[in-house]
Structures are given as structure tokens and as C-alpha cells.
N, C-alpha and C positions, 0 to 999 in steps of 0.2 A: 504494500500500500504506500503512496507517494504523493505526497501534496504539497507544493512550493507557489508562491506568486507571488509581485510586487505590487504594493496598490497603488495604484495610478492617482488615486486623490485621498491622502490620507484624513485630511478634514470632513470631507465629503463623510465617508464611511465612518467617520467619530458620530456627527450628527445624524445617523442612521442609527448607530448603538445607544448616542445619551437618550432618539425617543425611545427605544424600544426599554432602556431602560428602566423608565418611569414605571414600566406597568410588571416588571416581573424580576427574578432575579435569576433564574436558571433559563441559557436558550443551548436551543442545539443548532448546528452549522451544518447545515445539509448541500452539499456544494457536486454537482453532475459536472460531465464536459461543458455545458450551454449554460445552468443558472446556478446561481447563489442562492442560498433561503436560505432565514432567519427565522426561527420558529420559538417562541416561547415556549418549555414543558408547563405542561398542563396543572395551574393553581389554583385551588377555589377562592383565594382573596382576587386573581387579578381574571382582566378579560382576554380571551384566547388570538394568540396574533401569531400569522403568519407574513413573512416581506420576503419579495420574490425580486433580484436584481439578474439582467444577463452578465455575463462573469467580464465582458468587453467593457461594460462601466464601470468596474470595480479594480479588475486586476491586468495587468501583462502579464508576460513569462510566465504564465499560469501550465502547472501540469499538475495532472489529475491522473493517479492508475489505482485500481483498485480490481479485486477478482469478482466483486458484486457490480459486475455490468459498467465499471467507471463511478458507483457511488460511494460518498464518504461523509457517514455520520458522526459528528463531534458536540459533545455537551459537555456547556463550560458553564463557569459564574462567569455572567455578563460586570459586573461589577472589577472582575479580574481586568475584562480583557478593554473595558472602557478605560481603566488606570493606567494601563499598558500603552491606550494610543495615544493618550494624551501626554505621554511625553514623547510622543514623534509630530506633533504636531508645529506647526510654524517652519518650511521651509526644510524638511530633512526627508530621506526617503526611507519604506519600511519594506521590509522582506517575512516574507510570515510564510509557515513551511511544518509542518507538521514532524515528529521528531521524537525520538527516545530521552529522557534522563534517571537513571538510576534505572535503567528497564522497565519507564513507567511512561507512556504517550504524553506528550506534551505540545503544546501548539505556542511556538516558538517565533517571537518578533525581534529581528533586528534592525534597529534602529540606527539610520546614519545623520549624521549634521550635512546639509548639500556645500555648507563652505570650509569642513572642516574632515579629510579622509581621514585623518587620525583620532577620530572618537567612534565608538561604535556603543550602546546599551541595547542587551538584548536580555528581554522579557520572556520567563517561560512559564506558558500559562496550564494546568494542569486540562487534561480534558480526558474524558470518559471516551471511547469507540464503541457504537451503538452499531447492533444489527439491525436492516431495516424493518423486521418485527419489532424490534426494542423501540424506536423510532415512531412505529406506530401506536406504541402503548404508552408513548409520554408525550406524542404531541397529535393531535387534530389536523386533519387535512382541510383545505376549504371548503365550504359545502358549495355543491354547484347547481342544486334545484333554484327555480324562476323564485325570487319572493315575492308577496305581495303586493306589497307597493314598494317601487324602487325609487328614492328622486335624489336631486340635487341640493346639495346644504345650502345656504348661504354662507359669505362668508365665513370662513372656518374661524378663524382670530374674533369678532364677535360676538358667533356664536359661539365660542368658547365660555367667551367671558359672562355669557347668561347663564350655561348651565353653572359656571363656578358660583355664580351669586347664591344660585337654588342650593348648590352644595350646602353653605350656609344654614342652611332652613332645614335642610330633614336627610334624608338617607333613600330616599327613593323618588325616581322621576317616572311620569308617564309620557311616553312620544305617542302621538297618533298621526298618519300623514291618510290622503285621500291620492288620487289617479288626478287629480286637477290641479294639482300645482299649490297644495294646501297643506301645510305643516305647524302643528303646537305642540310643543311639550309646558307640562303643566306640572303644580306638586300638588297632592292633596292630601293632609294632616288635620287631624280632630279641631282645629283651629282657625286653619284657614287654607282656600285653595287659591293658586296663584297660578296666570299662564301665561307666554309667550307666544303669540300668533306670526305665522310668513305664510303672504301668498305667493302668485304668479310663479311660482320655481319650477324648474325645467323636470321633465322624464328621461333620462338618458335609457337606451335601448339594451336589454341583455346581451353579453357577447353574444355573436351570431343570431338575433331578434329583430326584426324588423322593429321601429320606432313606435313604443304603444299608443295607443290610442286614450286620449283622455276621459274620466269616466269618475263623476265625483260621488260614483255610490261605492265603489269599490276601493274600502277602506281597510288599514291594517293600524292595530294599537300596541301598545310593550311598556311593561313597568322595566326599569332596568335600576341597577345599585347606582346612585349616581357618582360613586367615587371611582366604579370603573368606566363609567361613561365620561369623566373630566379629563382623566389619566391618559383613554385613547386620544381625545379631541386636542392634548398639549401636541399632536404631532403637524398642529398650525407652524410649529416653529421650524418644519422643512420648506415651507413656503408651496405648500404642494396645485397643483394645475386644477383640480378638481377633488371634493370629496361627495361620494354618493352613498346615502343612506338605504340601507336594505330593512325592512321594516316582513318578519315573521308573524303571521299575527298569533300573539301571547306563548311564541314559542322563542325566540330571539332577535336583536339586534343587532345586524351588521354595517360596519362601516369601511370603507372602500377608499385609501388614501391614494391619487396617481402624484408623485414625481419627477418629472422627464421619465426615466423607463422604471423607474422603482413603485414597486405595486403593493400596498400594505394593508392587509385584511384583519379589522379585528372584529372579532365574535362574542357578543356577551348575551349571554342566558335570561330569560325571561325570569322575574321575581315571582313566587307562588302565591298569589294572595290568599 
């Protein structure tokens, strides 16, 4: 098994790992010839996120062998490997390469300064080798059935900042959207209920779906923890192209983050009333 490659933007893939951060503290490195994925193991405190990069935006000199088809499963503390790149950060280049120490797998960053060939720090980060059953049994795959109602967020950045207010106020949010371009999330507490209304919002079409059609009786609703609905939504801070909302009705909420080619899916569980 062999895994080497230079990251072509070592900032870039920092700010990939501080979001994924936020929401979990163990992911796995699921890395083919063609893509990257970043998968969170599977935790009931946080929501279920999978980020999927082609391996050309991420890495060079990339090689990959393995006897399972070319795949290679590694689970690490993300916590490690975020400490690890931020001291390559600002102008140096990193080599990450997969690697023995003391005959125990490790996933190995060396670090250069670009003005200075005589310093080198290299980071050994410890990492589990998962077989792709093992793979399967700590992290969720995307789900790929049509939901509900599919739309468009508004702005991510102030829609953030609404649901962090609600944070504030209780532990549980309701989102309901309709097929006409109509979205509230609300909170309701023995006290008081509180809501946030958006119209005209766009319907983006299922991969390979014709453009739906709009249709304001065909509605979908979801209580969700609102702490892991805040956590996914801080990933405003990749600046990303679009965020589209998947609405389960009372089974889960999906969120759909695109930036340039990086594709980030998180999945949080419906609350049982």
C-alpha cells in the first residue's frame, strides 16, 4: 500500500479541515485514483458529513496503490492533522505520504519553508487502516433518493446568523420549505414561538432531473438539534457558490455545500417529538 502527494494549496485544504472540524473530531481519508473524501465517523453529538474533492485540486505527484482496487482508508483525529497544517501554512510546501513508525501506520507531513531549503518539520500523524467494510461501519455514505423539497438557501452568512440567534433561545429548530420558493424555520417553546420567513428562492434540479416544477402544496417539514444545524451552516466561511437545502419530510435534513469543485454533504437526523 502507497500513498504520497504534494498539496498544491496548503491553505486551501487547512480551510477545508478547520470546517469540517467544527462538527466532529474523528474523520476518515478515503482517497481512490480520481477523488478525495473526507468523511466524518459516525457521532451522535454531531451531524453526518461527507466532502468529496477531485484529487487535481488538492494534490500533485499524487500516487495511490493499494490491493483493494486502488482504495485507501485512513482514520485520524482531525484535531491532529488541522495542528499539523497549520504550521505549513504561509508560503512553504507540504509532502504528506502515508508511512511506518515504530511499525505502527502513520500519515506523515513534511513541511518545507519555500525560502529557506535548510529547515524541514515533519508531522507524524497516527492513523488507523480501515477495511472498506470497516469504512462502512463508521461512516454513512450519501443518501441518493429524490427529497422532498429540494431549494436554495439564501445567503449562507445571514442565514447563519438567524439560526445562531434561535440557538440562543432553545435546542430545537423547525425548517418547513414548500415547491414554490417558500422557506421558514421557526422555534416553538412552552413560551413563545418565533419565525423567520424567505420567499421567491430558486429549485435547483436533482442530479440528472429535469428542472421541477413548482407546486406550493407539496410541502416537506424537520425539527433538527439546532446546534448541529449552526455547526454545519459555519461552512459560510469557504465562501461557497451555492448551498441547497434537502428537506426529508420528519425523517432528515440535508445540506448541500458546492465550492469550485469541492462538494460537502451534511446529514442531520430528524428530532423525535
Amino acid at each position: 500500500m502507497r500513498f504520497r502527494a504534494d498539496l498544491s494549496n496548503p491553505d486551501h485544504f487547512l480551510r477545508i479541515i478547520q470546517a469540517i472540524e467544527r462538527n466532529g473530531k474523528s474523520i476518515v481519508l478515503f482517497l481512490t485514483p480520481e477523488k478525495v473524501n473526507l468523511c466524518l465517523v459516525n457521532d451522535a453529538t454531531s451531524p453526518k458529513l461527507w466532502t468529496e474533492l477531485n484529487v487535481a485540486s488538492l494534490f500533485t505527484n499524487y500516487v495511490i496503490e493499494s490491493l483493494a482496487e486502488n482504495k485507501i482508508f485512513l482514520q485520524l483525529d482531525i484535531i491532529n492533522l488541522s495542528h499539523a497544517l497549520r504550521s505549513g501554512q504561509r508560503n512553504a510546501s507540504v509532502n504528506i505520504r502515508l508511512t511506518k513508525k515504530n511499525q505502527l501506520p502513520v500519515l506523515s507531513l513534511r513541511i518545507k519553508p519555500l525560502d529557506n531549503d535548510h529547515v524541514q518539520v515533519t508531522q507524524d500523524l497516527p492513523v488507523q487502516v480501515l477495511q472498506e467494510g470497516e469504512f462502512d461501519a463508521a461512516v454513512d455514505r450519501p443518501v441518493t433518493e429524490i427529497p422532498d423539497v429540494q431549494i436554495m438557501l439564501p445567503s449562507l452568512k445571514p442565514f447563519h446568523d438567524v439560526v445562531d440567534r434561535y440557538r440562543n433561545l432553545g435546542d430545537e429548530l423547525v425548517i418547513c420549505a414548500n415547491m414554490d420558493g417558500n422557506l421558514n424555520v421557526r422555534m416553538e417553546t412552552p413560551h413563545f414561538n418565533a419565525g423567520t420567513y424567505y420567499r421567491d428562492l430558486v429549485h435547483p434540479p436533482a442530479e440528472g432531473q429535469q428542472p421541477p416544477k413548482r407546486d406550493p402544496e407539496k410541502t416537506a417539514q424537520v425539527r433538527v438539534d439546532i446546534r448541529k444545524l449552526e455547526r454545519a451552516l459555519r461552512s459560510y466561511q469557504l465562501n461557497p457558490l451555492n448551498a441547497v437545502a434537502c428537506l426529508f419530510h420528519n425523517r432528515f435534513f440535508m445540506l448541500h455545500i458546492l465550492v469550485d469543485d469541492l462538494y460537502m454533504t451534511y446529514l442531520i437526523p430528524c428530532l423525535i417529538v
